[in-house]
C-alpha positions as CSV (number, residue, x, y, z in Angstrom):
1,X,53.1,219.0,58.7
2,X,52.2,215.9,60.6
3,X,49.1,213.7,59.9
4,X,47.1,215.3,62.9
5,X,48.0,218.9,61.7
6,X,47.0,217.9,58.3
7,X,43.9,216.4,59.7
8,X,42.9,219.1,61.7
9,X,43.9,222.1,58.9
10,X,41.5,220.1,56.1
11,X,38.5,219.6,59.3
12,X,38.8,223.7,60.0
13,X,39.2,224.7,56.7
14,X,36.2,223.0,55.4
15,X,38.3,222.0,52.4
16,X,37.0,218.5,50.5
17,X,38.7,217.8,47.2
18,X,42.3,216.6,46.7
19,X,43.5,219.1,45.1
20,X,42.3,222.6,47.2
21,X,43.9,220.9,49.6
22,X,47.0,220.9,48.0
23,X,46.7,224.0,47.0
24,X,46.3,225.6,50.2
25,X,48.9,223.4,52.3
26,X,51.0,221.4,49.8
27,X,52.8,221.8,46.7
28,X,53.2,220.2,43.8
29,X,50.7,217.2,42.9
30,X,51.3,216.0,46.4
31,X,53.8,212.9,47.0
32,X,53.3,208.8,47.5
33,X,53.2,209.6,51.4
34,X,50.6,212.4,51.7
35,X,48.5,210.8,48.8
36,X,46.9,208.0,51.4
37,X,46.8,210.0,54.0
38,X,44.9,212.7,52.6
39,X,42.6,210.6,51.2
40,X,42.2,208.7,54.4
41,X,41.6,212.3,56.1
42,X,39.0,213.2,53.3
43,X,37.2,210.0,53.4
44,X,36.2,210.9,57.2
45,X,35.7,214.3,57.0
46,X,33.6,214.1,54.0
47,X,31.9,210.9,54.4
48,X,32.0,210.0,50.4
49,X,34.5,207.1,49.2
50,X,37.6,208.8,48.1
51,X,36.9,207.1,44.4
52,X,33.6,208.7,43.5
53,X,32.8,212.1,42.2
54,X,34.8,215.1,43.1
55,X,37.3,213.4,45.1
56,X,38.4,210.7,42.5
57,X,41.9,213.0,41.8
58,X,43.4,211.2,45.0
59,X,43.7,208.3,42.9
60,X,47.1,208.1,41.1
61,X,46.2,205.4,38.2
62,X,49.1,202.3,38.6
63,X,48.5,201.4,34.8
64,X,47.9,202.7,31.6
């Protein structure tokens, strides 16, 4: 699925966490590509910093 298609799935599917979306298109934990870019695509749709609240799962923590 390209960025658009992602972009456009997540705006009509009303979907705004991380890991629903996932769930409906993706698999797994979702990879190093489509990390960014669904958080990019979540920060616009729903107009909250990908870091706070519900959406803080897009983060993948670098250190321990």
């Amino acid at each position: 699925m390209s960025r658009r298609q992602l972009f456009d799935a997540v705006r009509v599917s009303g979907l705004t966490t991380f890991s629903a979306v996932i769930e409906r298109f993706g698999s797994g934990r979702g990879c190093d590509i489509c990390k960014p870019a669904l958080a990019s695509i979540l920060s616009v749709l729903v107009g909250e910093h990908v870091l706070e609240g519900r959406t803080r799962p897009c983060r993948t923590p670098t250190t321990t």
